[in-house]
N, CA and C atoms as an extended XYZ file, in Angstrom:
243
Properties=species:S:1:pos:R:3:atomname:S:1:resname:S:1:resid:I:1 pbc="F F F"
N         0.851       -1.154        0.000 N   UNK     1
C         0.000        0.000        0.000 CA  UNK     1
C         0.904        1.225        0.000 C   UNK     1
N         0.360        2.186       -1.008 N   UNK     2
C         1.748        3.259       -1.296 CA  UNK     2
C         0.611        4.304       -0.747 C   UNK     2
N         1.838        5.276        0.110 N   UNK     3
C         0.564        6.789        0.543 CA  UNK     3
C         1.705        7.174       -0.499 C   UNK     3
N        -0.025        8.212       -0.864 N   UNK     4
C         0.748        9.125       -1.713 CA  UNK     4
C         0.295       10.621       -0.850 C   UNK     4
N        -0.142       10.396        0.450 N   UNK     5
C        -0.495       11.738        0.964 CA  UNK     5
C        -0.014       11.964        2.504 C   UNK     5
N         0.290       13.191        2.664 N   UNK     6
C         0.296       13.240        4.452 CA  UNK     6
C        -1.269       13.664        4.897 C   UNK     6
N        -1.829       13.145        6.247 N   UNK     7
C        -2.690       13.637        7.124 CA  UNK     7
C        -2.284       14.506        7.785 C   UNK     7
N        -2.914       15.543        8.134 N   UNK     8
C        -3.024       16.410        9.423 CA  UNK     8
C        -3.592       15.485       10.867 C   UNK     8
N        -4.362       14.867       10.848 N   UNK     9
C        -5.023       13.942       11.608 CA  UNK     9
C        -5.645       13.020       10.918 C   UNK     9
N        -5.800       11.747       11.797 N   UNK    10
C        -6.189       10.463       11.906 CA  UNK    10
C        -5.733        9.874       10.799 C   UNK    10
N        -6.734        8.729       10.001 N   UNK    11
C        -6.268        8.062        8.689 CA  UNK    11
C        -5.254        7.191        8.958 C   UNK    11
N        -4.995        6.536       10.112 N   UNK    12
C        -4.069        5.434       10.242 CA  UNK    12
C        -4.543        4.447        9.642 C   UNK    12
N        -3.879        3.572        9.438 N   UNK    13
C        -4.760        1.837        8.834 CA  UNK    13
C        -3.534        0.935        9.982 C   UNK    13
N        -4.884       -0.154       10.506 N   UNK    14
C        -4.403       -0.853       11.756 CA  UNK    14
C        -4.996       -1.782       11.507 C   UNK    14
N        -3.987       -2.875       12.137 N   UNK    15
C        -3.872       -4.055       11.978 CA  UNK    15
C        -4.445       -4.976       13.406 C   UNK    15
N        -5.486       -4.573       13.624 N   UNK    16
C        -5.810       -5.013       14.827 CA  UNK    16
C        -5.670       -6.309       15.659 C   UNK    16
N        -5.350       -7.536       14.992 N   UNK    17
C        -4.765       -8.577       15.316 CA  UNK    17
C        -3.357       -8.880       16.267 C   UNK    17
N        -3.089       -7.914       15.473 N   UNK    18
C        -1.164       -8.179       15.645 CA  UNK    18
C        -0.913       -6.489       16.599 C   UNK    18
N        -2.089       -5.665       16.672 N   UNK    19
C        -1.776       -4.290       17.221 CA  UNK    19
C        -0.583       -3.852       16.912 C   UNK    19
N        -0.480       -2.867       15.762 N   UNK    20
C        -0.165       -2.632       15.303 CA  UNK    20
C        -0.984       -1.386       14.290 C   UNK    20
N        -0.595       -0.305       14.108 N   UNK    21
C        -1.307        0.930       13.085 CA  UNK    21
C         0.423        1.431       12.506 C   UNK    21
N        -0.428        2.300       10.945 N   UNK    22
C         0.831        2.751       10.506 CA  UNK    22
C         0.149        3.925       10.032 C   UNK    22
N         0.201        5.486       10.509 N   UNK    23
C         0.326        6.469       10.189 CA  UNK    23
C         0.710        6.824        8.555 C   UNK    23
N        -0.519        7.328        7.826 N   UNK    24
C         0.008        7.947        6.304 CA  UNK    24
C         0.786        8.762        6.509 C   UNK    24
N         1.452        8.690        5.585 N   UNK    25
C         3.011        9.640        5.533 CA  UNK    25
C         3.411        9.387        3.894 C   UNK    25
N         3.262       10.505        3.218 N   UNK    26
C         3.707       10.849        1.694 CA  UNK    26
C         5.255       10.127        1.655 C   UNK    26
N         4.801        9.419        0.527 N   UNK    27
C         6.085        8.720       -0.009 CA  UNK    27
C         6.849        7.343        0.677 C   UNK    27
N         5.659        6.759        1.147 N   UNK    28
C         6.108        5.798        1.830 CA  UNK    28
C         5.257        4.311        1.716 C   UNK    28
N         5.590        3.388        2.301 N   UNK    29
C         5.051        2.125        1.527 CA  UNK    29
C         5.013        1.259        2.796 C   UNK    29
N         3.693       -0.011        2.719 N   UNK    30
C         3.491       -0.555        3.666 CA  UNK    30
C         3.560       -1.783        3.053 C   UNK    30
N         4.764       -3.644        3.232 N   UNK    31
C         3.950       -4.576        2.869 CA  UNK    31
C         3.731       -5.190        3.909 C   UNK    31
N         2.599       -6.459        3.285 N   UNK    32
C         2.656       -7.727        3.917 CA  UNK    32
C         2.267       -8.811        2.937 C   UNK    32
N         2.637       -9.590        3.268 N   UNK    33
C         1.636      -11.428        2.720 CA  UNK    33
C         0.829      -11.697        3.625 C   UNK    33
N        -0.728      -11.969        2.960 N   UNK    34
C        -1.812      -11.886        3.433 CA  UNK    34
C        -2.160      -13.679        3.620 C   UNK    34
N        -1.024      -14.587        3.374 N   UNK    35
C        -1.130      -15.830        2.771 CA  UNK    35
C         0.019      -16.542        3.545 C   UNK    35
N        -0.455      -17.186        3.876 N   UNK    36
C        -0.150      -18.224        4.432 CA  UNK    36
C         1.591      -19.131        3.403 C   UNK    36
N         2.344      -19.241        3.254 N   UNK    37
C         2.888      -20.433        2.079 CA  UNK    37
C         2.004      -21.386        1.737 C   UNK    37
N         1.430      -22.201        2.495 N   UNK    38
C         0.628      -23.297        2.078 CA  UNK    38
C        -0.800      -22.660        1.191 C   UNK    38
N        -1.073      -21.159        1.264 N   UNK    39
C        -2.052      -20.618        0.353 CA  UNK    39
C        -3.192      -20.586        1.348 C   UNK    39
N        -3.329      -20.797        2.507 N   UNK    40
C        -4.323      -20.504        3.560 CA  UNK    40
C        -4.018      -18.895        3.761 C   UNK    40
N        -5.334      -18.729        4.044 N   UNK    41
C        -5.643      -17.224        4.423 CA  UNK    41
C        -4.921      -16.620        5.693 C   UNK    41
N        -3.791      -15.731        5.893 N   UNK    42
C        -3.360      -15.507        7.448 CA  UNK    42
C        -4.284      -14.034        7.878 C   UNK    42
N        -5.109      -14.895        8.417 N   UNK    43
C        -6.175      -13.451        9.304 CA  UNK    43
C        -5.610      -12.951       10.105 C   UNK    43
N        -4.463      -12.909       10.243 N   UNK    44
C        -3.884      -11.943       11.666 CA  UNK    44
C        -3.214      -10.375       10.424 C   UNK    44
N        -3.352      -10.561        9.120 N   UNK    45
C        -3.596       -9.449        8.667 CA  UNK    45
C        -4.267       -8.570        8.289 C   UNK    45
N        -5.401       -8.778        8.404 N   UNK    46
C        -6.712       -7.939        8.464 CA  UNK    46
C        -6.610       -6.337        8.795 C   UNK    46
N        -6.789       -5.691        8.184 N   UNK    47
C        -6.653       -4.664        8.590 CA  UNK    47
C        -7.739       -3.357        8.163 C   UNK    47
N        -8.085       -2.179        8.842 N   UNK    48
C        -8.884       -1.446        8.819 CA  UNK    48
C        -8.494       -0.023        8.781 C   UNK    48
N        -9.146        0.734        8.345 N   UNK    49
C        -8.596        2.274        7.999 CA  UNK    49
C        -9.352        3.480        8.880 C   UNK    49
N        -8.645        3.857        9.746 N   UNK    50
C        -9.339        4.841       10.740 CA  UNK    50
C       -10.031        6.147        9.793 C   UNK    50
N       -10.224        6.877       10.795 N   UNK    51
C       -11.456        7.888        9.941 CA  UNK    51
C       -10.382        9.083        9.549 C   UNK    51
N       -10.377        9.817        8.876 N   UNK    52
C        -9.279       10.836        8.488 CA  UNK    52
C       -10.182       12.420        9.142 C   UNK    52
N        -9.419       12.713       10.372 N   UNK    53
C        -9.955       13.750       11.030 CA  UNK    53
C        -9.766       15.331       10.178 C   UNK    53
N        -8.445       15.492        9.735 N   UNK    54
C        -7.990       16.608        9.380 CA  UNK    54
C        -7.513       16.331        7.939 C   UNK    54
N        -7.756       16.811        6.886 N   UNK    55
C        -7.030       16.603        5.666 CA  UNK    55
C        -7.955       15.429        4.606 C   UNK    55
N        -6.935       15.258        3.324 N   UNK    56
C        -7.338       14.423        2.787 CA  UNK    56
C        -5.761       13.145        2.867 C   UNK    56
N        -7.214       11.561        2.443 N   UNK    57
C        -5.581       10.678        2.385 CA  UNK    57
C        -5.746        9.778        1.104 C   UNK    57
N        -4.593        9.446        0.468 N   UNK    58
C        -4.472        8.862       -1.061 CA  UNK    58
C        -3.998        8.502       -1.128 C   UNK    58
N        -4.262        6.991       -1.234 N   UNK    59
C        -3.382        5.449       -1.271 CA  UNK    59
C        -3.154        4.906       -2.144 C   UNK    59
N        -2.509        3.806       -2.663 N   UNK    60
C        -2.752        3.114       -3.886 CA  UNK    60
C        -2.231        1.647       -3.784 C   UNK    60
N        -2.888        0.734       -4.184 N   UNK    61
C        -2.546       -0.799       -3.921 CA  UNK    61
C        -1.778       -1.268       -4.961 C   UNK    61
N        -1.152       -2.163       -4.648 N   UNK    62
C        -0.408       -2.858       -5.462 CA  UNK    62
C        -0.186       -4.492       -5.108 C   UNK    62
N        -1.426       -4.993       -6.005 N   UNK    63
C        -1.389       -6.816       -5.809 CA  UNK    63
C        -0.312       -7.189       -6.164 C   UNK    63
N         0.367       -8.375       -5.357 N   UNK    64
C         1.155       -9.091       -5.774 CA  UNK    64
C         1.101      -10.139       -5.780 C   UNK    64
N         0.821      -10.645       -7.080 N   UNK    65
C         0.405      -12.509       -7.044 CA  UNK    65
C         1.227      -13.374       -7.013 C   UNK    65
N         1.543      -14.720       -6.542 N   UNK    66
C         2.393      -15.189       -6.766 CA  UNK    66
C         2.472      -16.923       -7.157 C   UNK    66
N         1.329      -16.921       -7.626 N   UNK    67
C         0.923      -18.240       -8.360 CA  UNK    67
C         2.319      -18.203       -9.757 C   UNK    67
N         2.485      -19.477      -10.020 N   UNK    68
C         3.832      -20.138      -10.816 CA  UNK    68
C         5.236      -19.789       -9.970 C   UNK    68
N         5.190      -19.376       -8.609 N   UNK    69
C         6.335      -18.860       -7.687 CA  UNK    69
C         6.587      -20.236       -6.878 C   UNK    69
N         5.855      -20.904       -6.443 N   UNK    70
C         5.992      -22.585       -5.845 CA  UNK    70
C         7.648      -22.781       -5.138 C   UNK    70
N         8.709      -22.599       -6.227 N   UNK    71
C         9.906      -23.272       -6.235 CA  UNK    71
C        10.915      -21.766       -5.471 C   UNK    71
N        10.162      -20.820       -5.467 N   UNK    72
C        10.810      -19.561       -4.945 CA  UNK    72
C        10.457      -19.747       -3.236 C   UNK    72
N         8.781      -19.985       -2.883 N   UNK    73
C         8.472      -19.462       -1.897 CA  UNK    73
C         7.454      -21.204       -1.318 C   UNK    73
N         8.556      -22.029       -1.424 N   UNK    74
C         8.053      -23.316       -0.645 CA  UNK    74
C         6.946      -23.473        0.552 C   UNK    74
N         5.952      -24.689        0.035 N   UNK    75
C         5.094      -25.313        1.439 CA  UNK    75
C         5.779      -26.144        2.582 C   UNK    75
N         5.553      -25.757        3.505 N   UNK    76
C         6.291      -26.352        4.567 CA  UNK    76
C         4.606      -27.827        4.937 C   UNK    76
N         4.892      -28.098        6.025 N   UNK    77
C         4.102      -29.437        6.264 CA  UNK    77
C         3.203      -28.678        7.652 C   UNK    77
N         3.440      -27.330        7.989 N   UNK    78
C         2.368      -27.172        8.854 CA  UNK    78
C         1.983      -25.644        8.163 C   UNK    78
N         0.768      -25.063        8.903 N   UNK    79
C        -0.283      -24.412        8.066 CA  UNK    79
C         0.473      -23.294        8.155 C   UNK    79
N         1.255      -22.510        9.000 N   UNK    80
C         1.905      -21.227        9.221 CA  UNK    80
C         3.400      -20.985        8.499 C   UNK    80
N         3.698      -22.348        7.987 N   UNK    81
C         4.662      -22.495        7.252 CA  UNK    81
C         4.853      -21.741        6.110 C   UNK    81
């Protein structure tokens, strides 16, 4: 997730699982893998976007797929693997 903006207030996006928030800030970039290796869903990344008190905020996503990657980013034999 790329900000392309600063806030005056609020507009964090938090990760409420893992507690954890990351403040927009122009020119800066957030990742994660939302996936498990084995291709199970890891819900401890879930995340939500607070309300933007002061200002405007402008993000932009960037999927990264990684199907035909197998031999890069191996299944291990348990689910967190």
């Amino acid at each position: 997730m790329l900000q392309m903006s600063d806030v005056q207030a609020g507009g964090a996006t938090v990760f409420t699982d893992v507690g954890a928030s990351v403040r927009p800030k122009k020119g800066t970039a957030v990742f994660w893998y939302n996936l498990h290796p084995s291709g199970e869903g890891d819900y401890r990344t879930r995340h939500a976007a607070c309300p933007v008190l002061v200002g405007n905020k402008w993000v932009s996503n960037k999927w990264i797929h990684e199907r035909g990657q197998e031999f890069r980013r191996r299944c291990g034999l348990q689910e967190t693997d």
